[in-house]
Legacy VTK file of the C-alpha trace (Angstrom):
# vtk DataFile Version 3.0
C-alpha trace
ASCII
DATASET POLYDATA
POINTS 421 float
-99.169 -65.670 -25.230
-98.991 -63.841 -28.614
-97.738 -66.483 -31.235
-96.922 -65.513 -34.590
-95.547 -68.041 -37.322
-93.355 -66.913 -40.032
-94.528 -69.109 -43.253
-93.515 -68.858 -46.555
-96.519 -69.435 -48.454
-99.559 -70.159 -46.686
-101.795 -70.056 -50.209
-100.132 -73.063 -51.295
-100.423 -76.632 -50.944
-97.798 -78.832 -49.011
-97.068 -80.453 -45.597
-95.277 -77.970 -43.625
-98.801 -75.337 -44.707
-100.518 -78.226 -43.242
-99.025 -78.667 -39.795
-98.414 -75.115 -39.398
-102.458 -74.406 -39.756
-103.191 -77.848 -37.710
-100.579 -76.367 -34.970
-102.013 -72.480 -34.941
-105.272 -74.019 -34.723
-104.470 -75.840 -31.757
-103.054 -73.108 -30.328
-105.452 -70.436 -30.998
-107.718 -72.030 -28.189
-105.844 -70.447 -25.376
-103.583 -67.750 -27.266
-103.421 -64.980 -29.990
-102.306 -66.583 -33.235
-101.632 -64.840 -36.390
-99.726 -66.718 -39.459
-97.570 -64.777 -41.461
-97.354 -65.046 -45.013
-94.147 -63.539 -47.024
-96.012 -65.110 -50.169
-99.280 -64.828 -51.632
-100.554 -65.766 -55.293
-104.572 -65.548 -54.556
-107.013 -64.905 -52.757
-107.784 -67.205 -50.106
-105.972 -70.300 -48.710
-106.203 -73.673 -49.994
-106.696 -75.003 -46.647
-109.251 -74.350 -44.170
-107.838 -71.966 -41.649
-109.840 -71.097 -38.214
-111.131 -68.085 -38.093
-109.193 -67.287 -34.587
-106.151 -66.945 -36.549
-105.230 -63.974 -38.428
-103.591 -64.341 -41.901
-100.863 -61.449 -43.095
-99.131 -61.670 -46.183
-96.039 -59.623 -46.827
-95.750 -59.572 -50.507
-98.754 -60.115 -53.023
-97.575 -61.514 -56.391
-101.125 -60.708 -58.054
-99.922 -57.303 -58.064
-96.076 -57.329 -56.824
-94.161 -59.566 -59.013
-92.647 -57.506 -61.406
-91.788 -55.114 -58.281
-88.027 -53.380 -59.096
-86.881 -54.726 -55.904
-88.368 -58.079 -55.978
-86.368 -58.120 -59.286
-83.205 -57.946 -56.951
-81.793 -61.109 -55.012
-82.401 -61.442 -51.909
-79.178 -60.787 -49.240
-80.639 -61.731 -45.668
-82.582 -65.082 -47.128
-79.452 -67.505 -47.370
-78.603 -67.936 -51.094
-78.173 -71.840 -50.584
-81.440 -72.252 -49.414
-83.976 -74.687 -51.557
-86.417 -71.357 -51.998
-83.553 -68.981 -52.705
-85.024 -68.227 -55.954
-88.250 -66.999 -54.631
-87.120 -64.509 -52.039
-85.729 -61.359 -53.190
-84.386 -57.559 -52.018
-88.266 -56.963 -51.562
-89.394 -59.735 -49.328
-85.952 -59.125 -47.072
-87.317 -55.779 -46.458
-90.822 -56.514 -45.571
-89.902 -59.507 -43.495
-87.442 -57.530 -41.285
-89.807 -54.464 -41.552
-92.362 -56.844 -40.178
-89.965 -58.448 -37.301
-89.106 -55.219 -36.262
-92.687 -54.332 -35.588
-94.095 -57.450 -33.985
-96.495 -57.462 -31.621
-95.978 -60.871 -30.220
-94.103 -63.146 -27.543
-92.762 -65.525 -29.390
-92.492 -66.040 -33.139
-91.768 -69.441 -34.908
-90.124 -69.612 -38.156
-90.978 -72.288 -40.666
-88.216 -73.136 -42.600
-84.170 -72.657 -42.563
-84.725 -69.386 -44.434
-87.147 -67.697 -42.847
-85.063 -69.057 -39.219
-82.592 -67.498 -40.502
-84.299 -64.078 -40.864
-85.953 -64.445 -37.455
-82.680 -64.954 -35.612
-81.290 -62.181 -37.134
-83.587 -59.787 -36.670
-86.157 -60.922 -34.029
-86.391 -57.702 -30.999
-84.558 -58.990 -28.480
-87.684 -58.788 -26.228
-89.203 -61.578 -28.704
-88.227 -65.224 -28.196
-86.924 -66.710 -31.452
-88.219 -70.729 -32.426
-87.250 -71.975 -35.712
-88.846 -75.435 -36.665
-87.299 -77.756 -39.141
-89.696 -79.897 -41.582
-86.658 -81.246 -43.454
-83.851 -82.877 -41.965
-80.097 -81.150 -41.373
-78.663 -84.149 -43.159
-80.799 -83.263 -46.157
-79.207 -79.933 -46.214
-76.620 -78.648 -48.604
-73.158 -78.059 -46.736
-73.645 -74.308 -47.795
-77.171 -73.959 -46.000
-75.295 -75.546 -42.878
-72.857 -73.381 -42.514
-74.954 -70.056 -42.751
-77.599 -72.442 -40.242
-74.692 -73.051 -37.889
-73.921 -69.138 -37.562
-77.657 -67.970 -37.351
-79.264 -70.342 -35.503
-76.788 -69.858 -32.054
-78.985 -67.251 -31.674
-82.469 -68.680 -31.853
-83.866 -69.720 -28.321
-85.427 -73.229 -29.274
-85.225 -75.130 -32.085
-88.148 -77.860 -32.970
-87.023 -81.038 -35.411
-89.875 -83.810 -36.649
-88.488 -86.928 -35.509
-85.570 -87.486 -32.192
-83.413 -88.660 -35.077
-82.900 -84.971 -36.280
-83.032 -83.725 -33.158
-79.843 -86.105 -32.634
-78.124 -84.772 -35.762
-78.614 -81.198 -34.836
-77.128 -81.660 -31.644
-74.207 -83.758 -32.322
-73.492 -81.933 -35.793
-73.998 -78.111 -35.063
-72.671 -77.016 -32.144
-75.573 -75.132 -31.053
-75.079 -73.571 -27.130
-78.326 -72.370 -25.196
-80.861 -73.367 -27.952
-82.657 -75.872 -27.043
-83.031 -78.657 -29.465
-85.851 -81.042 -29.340
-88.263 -83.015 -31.297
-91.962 -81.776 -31.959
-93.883 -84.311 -34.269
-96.477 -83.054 -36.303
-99.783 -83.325 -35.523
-103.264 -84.548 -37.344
-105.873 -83.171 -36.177
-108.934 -85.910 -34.420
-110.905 -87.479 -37.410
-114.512 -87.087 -37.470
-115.625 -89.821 -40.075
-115.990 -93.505 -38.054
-112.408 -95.412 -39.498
-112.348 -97.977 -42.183
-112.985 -101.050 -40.962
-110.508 -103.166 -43.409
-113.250 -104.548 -45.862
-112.933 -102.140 -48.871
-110.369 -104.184 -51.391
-108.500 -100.735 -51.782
-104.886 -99.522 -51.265
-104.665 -95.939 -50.963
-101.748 -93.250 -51.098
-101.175 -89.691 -51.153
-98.521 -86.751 -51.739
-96.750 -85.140 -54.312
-96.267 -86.522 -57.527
-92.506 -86.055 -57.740
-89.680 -88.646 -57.952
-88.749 -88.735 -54.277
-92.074 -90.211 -53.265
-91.287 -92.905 -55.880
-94.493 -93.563 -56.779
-93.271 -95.875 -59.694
-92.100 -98.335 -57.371
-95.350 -98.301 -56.063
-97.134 -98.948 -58.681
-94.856 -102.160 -59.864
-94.910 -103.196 -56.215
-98.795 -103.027 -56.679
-98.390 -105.011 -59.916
-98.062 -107.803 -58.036
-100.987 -107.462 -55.852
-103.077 -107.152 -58.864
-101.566 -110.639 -60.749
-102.579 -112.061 -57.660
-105.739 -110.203 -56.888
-107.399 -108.278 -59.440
-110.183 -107.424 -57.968
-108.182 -104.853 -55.380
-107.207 -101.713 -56.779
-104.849 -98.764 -56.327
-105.581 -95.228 -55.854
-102.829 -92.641 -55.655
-103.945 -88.817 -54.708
-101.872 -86.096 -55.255
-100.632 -83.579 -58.091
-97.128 -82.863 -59.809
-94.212 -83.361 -62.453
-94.420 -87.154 -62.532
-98.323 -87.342 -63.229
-97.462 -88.390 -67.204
-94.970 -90.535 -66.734
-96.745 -92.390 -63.987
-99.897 -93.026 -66.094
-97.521 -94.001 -68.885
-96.136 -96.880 -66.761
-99.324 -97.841 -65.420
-100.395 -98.380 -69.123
-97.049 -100.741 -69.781
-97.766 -102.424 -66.479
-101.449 -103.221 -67.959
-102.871 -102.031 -64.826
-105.364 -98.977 -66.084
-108.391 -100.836 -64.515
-106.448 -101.068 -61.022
-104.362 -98.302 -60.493
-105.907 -94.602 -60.558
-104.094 -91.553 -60.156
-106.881 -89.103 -58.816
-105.656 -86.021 -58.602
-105.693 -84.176 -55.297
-107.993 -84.070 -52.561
-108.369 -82.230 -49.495
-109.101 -82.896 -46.804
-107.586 -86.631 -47.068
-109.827 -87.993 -44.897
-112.708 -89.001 -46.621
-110.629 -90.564 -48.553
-108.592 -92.481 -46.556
-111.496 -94.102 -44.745
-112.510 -95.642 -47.656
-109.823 -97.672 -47.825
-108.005 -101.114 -46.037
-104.539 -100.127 -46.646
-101.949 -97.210 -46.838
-98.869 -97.122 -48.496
-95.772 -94.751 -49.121
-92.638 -95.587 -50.776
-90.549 -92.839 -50.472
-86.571 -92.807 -50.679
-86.403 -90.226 -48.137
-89.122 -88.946 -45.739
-88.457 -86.050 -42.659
-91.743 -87.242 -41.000
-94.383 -88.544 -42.893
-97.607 -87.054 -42.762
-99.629 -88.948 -44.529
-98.656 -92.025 -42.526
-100.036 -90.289 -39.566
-103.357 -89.505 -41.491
-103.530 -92.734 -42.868
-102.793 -94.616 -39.421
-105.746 -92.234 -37.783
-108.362 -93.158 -39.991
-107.969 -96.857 -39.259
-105.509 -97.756 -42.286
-102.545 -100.189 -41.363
-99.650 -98.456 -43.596
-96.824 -100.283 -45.849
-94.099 -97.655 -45.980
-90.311 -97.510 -47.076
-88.179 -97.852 -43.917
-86.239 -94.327 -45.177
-84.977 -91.477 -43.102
-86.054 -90.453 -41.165
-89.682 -90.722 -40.111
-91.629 -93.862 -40.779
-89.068 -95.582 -38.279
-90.503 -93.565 -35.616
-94.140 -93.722 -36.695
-95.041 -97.079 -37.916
-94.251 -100.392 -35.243
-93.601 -103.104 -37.847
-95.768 -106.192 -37.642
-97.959 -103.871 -35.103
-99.529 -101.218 -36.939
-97.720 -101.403 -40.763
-94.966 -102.737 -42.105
-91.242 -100.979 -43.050
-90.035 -102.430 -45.942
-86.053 -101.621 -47.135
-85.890 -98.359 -49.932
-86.106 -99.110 -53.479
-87.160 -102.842 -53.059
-90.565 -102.989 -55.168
-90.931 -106.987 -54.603
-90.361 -106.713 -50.981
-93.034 -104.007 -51.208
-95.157 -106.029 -53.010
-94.844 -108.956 -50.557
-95.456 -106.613 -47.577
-98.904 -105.264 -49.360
-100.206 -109.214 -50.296
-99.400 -110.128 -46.573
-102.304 -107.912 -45.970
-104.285 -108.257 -48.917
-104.279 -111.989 -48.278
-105.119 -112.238 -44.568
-108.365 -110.196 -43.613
-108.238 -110.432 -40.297
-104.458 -109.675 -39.593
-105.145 -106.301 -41.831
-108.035 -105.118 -39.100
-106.304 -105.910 -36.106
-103.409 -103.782 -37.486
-106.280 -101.303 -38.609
-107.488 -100.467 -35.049
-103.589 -100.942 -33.282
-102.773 -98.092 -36.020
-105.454 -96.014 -34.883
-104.616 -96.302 -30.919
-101.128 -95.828 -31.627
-101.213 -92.896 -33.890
-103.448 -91.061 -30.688
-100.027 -89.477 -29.746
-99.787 -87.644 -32.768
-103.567 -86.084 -32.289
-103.269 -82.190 -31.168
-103.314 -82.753 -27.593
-100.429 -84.148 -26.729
-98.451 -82.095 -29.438
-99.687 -78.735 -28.410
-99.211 -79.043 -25.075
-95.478 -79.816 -25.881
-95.813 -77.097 -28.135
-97.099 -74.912 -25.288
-94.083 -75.802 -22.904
-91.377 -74.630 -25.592
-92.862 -71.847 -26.206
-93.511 -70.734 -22.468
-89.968 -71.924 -21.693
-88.563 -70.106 -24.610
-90.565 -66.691 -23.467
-89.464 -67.073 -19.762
-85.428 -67.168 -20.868
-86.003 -64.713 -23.352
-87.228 -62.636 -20.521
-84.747 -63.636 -18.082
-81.869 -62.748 -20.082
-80.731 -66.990 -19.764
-80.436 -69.464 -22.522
-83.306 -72.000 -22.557
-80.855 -75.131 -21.980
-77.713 -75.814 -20.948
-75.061 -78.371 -22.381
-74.742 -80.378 -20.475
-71.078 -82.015 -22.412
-69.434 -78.735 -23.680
-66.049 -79.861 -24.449
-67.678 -83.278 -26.385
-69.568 -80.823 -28.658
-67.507 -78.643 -29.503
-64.714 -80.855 -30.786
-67.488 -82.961 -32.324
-69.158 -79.642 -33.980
-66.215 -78.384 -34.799
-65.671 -81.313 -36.783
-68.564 -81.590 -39.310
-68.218 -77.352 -39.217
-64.638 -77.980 -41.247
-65.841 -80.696 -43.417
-69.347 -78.178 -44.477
-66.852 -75.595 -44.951
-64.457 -77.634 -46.970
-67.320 -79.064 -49.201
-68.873 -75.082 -49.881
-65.480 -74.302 -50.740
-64.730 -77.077 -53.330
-69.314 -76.609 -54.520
-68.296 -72.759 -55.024
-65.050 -73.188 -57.154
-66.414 -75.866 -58.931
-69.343 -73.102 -59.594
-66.522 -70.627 -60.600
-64.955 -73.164 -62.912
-68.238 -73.959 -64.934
-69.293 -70.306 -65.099
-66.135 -70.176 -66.819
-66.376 -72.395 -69.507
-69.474 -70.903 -70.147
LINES 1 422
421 0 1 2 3 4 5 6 7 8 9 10 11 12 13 14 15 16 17 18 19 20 21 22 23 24 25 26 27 28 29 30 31 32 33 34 35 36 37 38 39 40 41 42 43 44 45 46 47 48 49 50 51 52 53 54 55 56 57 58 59 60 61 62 63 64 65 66 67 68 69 70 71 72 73 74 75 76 77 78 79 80 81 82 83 84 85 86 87 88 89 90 91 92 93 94 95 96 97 98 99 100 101 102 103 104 105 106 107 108 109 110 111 112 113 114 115 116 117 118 119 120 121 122 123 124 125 126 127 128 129 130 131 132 133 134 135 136 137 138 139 140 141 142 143 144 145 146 147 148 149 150 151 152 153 154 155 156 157 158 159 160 161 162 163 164 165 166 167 168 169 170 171 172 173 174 175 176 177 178 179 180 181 182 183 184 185 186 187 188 189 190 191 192 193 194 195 196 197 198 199 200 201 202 203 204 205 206 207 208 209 210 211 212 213 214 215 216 217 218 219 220 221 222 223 224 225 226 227 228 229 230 231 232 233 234 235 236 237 238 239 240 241 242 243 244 245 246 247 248 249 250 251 252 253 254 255 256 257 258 259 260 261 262 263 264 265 266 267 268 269 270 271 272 273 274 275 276 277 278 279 280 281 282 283 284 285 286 287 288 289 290 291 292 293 294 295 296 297 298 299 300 301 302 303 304 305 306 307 308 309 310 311 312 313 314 315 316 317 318 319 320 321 322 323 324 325 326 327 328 329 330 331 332 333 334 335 336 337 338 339 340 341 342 343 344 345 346 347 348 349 350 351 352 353 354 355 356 357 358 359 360 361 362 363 364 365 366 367 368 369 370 371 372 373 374 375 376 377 378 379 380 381 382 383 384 385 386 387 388 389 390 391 392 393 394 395 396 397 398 399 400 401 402 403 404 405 406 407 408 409 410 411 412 413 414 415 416 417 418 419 420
């Protein structure tokens, strides 16, 4: 097959880059890949990408920033999507210019955007797979009604967890697109895993304030009243870097909590510690679990929506703590800290049982959508069939007239203000 992924910015930093390269990869073994690009800011990637896949940006912003049409908003990109801002007249015209002229089988869109451009104007020859790295629940009611009239026309569409995949089905009405669950995938480590000595917690992501990374750190203050010889280390860059080190300082914990910027690859630092942890409010998958559980690290997470639920066995592997709750957090990390040899049997249980997130098993999935997705496309047939048609579409219908009746009341609300103004 001829794969080609439709990514927004593939120069940046950020987990859906990462599982799109780790998937590409994967695939490039057996097919053509080539990644798409509608963004580029410099020269060469952040990440690592194999040389068997080809790298295409659409629009350079080194040079095409100030462009007169990149000055104009965009019409095809839907305006209530997250990255509305960044797309533009320009990039709607090389993105469809570049549909029109693919040279591929199948092409796989990254976000709701960029699925949204793909379903639209994909050739008909092509077969159309949009993959969601967020969760439809997470969406605005605006993006879900443009989703719900695009996406009827993609062949397959790819959620993280079997929770999403649930939502999508029961919530939007979808007939002939297949709907199913792909998990990410980490790619095999090749450093030996931690073996639980090293007194060190470790975590990693964006410094922003759905990660809650404050919560963290006063979960970890009572790790450190308890044990102060075992430290913290959080990697990762963004817009709550000062205020985090300014709580760390009140907390009194500057000799056990470190915030070390980013690193990457991960995995050299993972494996040097005994313990991961992520206390997120809200988390479509969970990446860094994965990577974390891989390298030999038995994670504490935040039971939130929807991924560690599906990742992490509790008692088995990690432990899921409730949202928000920094002394059950703190209770879940000492039940570790304190008992050596429970924290390396959940070590080694989190490496077997994070084996079915390694690239094998996910690309062969992978490689079944896709060749399913090609064969309808070429058969003139949808991919599935529902299987309760009347059920959905009352149930669709349903949350289609309450989105609909929440854009309404978000766009006069937006008329009022303007306004007032």
């Amino acid at each position: 097959m001829k794969i080609s992924f439709l990514l927004h910015n593939a120069y940046g930093i950020g987990g859906t880059i990462t599982t799109t390269f780790n998937l590409a990869q994967a695939l490039a073994e057996r097919h053509t890949v080539e990644i798409v690009s509608v963004l580029r800011h410099r020269e060469r990637p952040n990440f690592t990408l194999d040389p068997r896949v080809s790298l295409r940006p659409l629009v350079d912003l080194r040079q095409e920033k100030e462009h007169p049409a990149h000055l104009r908003p965009a019409k095809v990109f839907p305006a209530a999507e997250y990255r509305y801002h960044q797309y533009s007249e320009l990039t709607d015209e090389r993105i469809g210019a570049c549909l029109a002229d693919l040279d591929a089988d199948v092409v796989i869109g990254t976000r709701p955007g960029l699925n949204v451009h793909l379903a639209l104007q994909a050739p008909r020859r092509v077969a159309r797979v949009g993959q969601e790295h967020l969760t439809l629940d997470n969406h605005p009611p605006r993006l879900r009604t443009a989703l719900r009239r695009a996406y009827r026309r993609l062949d397959v569409l790819t959620t993280v967890t079997e929770a999403d995949a649930a939502a999508y089905r029961r919530k939007m009405r979808l007939p002939g697109v297949r709907v199913e669950a792909l998990p990410n995938s980490v790619p095999d480590p090749v450093l030996p895993p931690a073996d639980g000595d090293a007194k060190l917690v470790i975590a990693a992501g964006r410094l922003v304030p759905v990660k809650r990374y404050d919560l963290l750190i006063e979960a970890f203050a009572r790790v450190a009243a308890e044990h102060p010889d075992w430290q913290l280390r959080i990697y990762g860059k963004g817009e709550e870097h000062d205020r985090l080190r300014a709580l760390i300082e009140r907390l009194g914990l500057s000799e056990n909590v470190f915030l070390m910027g980013p690193a990457a690859p991960m995995e050299a630092e993972w494996v040097k510690g005994s313990i991961g942890a992520a206390a997120s409010n809200f988390e479509p998958f969970g990446m860094t679990l994965v990577e974390a559980m891989r390298c030999g690290l038995p994670v504490v997470s935040t039971d939130c929506p929807h991924g560690p639920g599906e990742i992490i066995q509790d008692g088995v592997d990690g432990r899921l703590v409730p949202v928000g709750d920094p002394a059950g957090f703190g209770e879940a990390l000492l039940e570790l800290v304190r008992d050596d040899e429970r924290r390396r049997r959940m070590g080694r249980a989190a490496v077997e049982n994070a084996r079915r997130f390694a690239p094998g098993p996910v690309v062969r999935q992978a490689e079944r959508l896709l060749e399913e997705a090609c064969e309808a496309r070429r058969s003139g047939r949808p991919v599935t069939q529902d299987r309760d048609p009347v059920g959905r579409i009352l149930t669709g219908q349903g949350h289609a007239a309450r989105d609909a009746v929440y854009a309404t009341g978000s766009s006069a609300l937006r008329t009022i203000r303007k306004a007032r103004r």
